[in-house]
C-alpha positions in Angstrom: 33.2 10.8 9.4 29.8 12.2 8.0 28.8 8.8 7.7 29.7 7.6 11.2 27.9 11.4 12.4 24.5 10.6 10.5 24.2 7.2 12.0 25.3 8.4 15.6 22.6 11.3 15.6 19.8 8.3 14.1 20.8 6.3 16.9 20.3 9.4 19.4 17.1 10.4 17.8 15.7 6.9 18.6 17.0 6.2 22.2 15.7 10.1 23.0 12.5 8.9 21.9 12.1 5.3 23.6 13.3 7.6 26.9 10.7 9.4 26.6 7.9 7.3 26.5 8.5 6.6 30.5 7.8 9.9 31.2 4.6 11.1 30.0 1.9 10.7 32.0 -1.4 12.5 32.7 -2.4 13.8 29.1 -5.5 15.1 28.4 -7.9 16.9 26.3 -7.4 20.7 27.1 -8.4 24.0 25.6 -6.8 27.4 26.2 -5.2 30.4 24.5 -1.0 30.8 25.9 1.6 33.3 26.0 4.9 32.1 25.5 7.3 34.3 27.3 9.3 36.8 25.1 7.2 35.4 21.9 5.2 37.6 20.3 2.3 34.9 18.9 -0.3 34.1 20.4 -0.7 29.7 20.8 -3.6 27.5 20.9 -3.5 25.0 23.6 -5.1 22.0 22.8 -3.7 19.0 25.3 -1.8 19.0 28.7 0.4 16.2 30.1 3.6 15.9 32.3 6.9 14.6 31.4 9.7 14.0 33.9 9.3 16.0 36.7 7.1 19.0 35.0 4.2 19.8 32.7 3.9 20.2 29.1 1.8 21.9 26.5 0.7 20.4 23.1 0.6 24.3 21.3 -0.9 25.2 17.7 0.6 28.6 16.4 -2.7 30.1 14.5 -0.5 31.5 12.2 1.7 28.7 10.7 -1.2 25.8 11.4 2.3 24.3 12.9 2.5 22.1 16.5 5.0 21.8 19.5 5.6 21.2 23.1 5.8 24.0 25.4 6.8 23.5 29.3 4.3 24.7 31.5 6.5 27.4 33.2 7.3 29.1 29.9 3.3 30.0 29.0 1.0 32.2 30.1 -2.5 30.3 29.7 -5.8 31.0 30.1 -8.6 27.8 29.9 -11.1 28.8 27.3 -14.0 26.8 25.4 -13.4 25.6 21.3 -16.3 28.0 20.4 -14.8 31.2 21.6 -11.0 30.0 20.4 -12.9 30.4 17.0 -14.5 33.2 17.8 -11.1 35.4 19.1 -8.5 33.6 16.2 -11.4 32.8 13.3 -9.2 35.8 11.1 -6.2 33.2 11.5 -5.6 30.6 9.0 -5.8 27.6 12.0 -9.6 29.5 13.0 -10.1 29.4 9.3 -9.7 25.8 8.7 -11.5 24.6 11.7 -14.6 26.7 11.1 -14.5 25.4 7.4 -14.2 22.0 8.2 -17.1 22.5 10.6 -18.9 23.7 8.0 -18.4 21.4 5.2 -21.0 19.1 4.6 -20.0 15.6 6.1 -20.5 12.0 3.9 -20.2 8.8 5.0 -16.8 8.4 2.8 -13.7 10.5 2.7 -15.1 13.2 4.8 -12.3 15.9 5.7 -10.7 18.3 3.6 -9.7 17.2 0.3 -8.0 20.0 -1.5 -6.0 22.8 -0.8 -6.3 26.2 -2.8 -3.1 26.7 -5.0 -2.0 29.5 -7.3 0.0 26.8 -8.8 0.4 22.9 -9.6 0.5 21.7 -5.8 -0.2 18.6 -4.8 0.1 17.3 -1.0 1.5 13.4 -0.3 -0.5 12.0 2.2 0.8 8.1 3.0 -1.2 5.9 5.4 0.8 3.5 7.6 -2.7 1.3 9.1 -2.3 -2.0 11.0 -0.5 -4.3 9.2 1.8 -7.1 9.5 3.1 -6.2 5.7 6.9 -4.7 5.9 6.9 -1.5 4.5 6.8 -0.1 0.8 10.4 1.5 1.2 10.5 2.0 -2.6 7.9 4.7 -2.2 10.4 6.7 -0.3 13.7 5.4 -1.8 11.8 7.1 -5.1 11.1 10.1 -3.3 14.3 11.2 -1.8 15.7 10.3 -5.3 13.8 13.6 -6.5 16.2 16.6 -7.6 14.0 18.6 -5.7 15.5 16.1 -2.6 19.1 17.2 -3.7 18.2 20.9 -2.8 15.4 20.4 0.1 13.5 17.4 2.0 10.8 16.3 0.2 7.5 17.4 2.1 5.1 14.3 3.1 2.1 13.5 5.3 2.4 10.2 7.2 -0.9 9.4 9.0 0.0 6.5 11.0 -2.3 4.2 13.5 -0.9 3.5 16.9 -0.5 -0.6 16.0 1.4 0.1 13.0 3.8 1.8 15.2 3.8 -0.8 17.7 4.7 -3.8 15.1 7.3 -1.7 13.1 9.9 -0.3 15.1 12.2 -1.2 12.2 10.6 1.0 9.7 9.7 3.7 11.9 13.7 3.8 12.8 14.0 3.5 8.8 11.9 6.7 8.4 13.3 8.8 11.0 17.2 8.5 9.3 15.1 9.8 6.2 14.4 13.3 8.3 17.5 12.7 10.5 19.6 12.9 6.8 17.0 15.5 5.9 15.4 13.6 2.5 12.1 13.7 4.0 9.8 16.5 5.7 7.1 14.6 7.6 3.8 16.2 8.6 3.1 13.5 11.5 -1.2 12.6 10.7 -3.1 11.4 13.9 -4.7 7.7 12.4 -6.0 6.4 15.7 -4.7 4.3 17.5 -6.4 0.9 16.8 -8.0 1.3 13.8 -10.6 -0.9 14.2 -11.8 -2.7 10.4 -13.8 -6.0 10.4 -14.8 -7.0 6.4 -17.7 -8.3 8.0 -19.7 -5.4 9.0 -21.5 -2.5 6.7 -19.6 0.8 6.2 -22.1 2.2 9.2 -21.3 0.2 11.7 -17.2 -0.1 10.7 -13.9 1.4 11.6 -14.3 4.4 13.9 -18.4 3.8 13.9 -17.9 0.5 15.4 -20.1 0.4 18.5 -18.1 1.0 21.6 -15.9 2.8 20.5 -13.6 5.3 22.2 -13.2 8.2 19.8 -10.9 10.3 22.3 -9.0 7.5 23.5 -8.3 6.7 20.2 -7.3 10.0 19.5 -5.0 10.4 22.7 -3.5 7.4 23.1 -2.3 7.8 19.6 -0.8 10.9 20.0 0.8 9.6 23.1 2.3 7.3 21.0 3.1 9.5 18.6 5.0 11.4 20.9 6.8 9.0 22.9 8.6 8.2 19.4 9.9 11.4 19.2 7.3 12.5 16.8 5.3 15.8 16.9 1.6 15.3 16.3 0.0 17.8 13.3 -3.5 19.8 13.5 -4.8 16.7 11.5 -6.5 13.3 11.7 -7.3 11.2 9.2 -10.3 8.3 9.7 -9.5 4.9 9.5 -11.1 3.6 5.8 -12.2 7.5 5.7 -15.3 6.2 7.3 -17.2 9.1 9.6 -20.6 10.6 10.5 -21.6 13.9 11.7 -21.0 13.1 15.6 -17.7 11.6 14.8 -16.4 14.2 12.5 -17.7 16.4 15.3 -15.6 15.3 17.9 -12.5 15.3 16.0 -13.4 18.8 15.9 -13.5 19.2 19.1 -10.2 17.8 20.2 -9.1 20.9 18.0 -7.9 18.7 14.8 -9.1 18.9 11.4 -10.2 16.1 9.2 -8.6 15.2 6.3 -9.4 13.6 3.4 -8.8 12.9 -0.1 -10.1 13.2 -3.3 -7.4 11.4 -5.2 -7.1 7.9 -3.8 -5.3 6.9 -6.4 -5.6 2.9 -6.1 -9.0 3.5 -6.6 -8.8 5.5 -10.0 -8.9 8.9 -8.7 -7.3 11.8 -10.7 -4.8 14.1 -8.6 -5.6 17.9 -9.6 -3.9 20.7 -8.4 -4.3 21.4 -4.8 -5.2 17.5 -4.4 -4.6 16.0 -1.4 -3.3 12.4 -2.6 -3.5 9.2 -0.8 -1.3 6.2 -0.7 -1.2 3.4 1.4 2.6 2.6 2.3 1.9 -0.4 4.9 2.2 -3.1 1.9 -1.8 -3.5 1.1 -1.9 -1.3 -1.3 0.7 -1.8 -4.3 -1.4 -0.4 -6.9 -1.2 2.9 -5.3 2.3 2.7 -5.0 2.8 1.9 -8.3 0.2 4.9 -9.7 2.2 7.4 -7.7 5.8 6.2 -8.7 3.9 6.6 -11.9 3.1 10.2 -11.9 6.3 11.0 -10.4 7.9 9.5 -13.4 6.1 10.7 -16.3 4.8 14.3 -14.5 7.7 17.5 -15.5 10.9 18.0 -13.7 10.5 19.9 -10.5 13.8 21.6 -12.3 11.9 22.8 -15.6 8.6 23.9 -14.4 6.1 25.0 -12.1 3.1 22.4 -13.4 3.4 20.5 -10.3 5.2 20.1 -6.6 4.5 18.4 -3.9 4.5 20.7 -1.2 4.2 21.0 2.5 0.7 20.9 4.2 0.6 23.2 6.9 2.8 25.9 4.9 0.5 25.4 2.0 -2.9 26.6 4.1 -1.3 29.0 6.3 -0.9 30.8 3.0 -4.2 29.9 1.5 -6.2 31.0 4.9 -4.1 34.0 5.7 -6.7 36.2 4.8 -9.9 34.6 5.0 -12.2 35.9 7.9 -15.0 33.9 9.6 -17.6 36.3 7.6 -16.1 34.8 4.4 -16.4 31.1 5.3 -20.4 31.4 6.4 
């Protein structure tokens, strides 16, 4: 019976989410600060849209870094600029982020926040699902949810996934979502664009998002269209396609109200995971040497049972605590 329950609510989860995709329409970039009625927080409204016969909110709580939908009749908003969003929540830890990241100086490569401040051995998962017509690495997860940790609580993730990844495997999208149906996994949902344009032929400058013509909020809001219409609930993050960016591009992700992230433990390419590292894996079958590293350090790294030397851990949680105290005045 718990069996035939699990598989009935899967099946739900996926035909609530095809269901919706006929019935958003209108989104759009939008910026405002929103009252829900009887809530006490204060939310950051960062996109608009209509589903079914009504409008919708895409909400950030300043507090928790964490995202959802709120119908139009249940806030209170008023339309304000980015720049003064920062200047009335900069003490929260979502004004804290955003004014870092603004801050940081921005490379070509793996611009975006890379670490995370830990009192202990934290590491954040981050798995990249780009284009491919590769089936998934499933053993990445089937690893994962083996855990002890997974016996006790869902094993926290980030999954930053492109928009034509999603479209060419509906299979392992409905794969993943009995993971967090069953509660094994805790996904952090990673805006990836939605094309994520890469040609071999052309020089880091002129590739992925800094491809000329390109469309950096379309890109941006078609994919968290599509993200949505799966039943999926887009983070405060984006990640750049081959973690290509310059200043104008990292700027604008900015100003859609999302922070970049990046990495400074790719591990396929021989980077070193240290505590607080944000670590990257590609799960979209490309990259089996990462796979293989992380399997690796799950493997030979101490019981999540016996020590406090490492955990993966969940993202927003993890800098809601690290930025609950840090003021604008700190971060200049």
């Amino acid at each position: 019976m718990h069996i035939i329950l699990r598989t009935f609510l899967v099946c739900l989860f996926v035909s609530c989410s095809v269901a919706s995709a006929q019935t958003i329409s209108n989104y759009e970039h939008y910026f405002g600060i929103g009252i829900e009625n009887n809530q006490p927080d204060t939310l950051i409204i960062i996109r608009h849209f209509e589903r079914g016969s009504g409008g919708c909110f895409f909400a950030i709580n300043p507090k928790t870094c964490l995202t959802h939908f709120v119908p139009a009749e249940s806030l209170v908003v008023h339309p304000i600029p980015l720049c003064k969003v920062l200047e009335l929540l900069a003490h929260t830890p979502y004004g804290a982020i955003l004014i870092h990241a603004y801050q940081s100086p921005h490379s070509l490569a793996l611009a975006g926040m890379q670490s995370v401040p830990s009192p202990y051995g934290s590491f954040f998962l981050t798995v990249d699902l780009c284009p491919s017509h590769k089936p998934l690495d499933r053993i990445l997860f089937k690893t994962l949810v083996s855990l002890p940790q997974a016996q006790k609580r869902p094993i926290p993730c980030a999954l930053s996934v492109a928009g034509r990844w999603l479209e060419n495997h509906q299979d392992d999208a409905a794969w993943i979502d009995s993971l967090i149906v069953n509660e094994k996994i805790e996904v952090t949902w990673v805006n990836h664009s939605y094309n994520h344009y890469a040609k071999k032929d052309l020089p880091l400058q002129q590739n992925f998002l800094l491809e000329k013509g390109t469309n950096i909020h379309a890109e941006v809001l078609k994919n968290e269209q599509a993200m949505i219409a799966r039943g999926w609930v887009p983070s405060i993050f984006f990640r750049f396609p081959g973690l290509i960016s310059n200043t104008a591009i990292f700027d604008s992700i900015i100003q859609l109200g999302l922070v970049p992230l990046g990495t400074n433990a790719w591990l396929a390419k021989g980077q070193i995971a240290q505590t607080g590292s944000v670590i990257l894996i590609h799960a979209n079958g490309n990259e089996k040497q990462g796979v293989r590293e992380f399997i690796h350090v799950l493997n030979t790294c101490p019981s999540y049972e016996s020590s406090k030397d490492w955990e993966l851990e969940n993202l927003p949680r993890a800098l809601s605590r690290a930025y609950g105290k840090v003021s604008f005045g700190q971060l200049k």
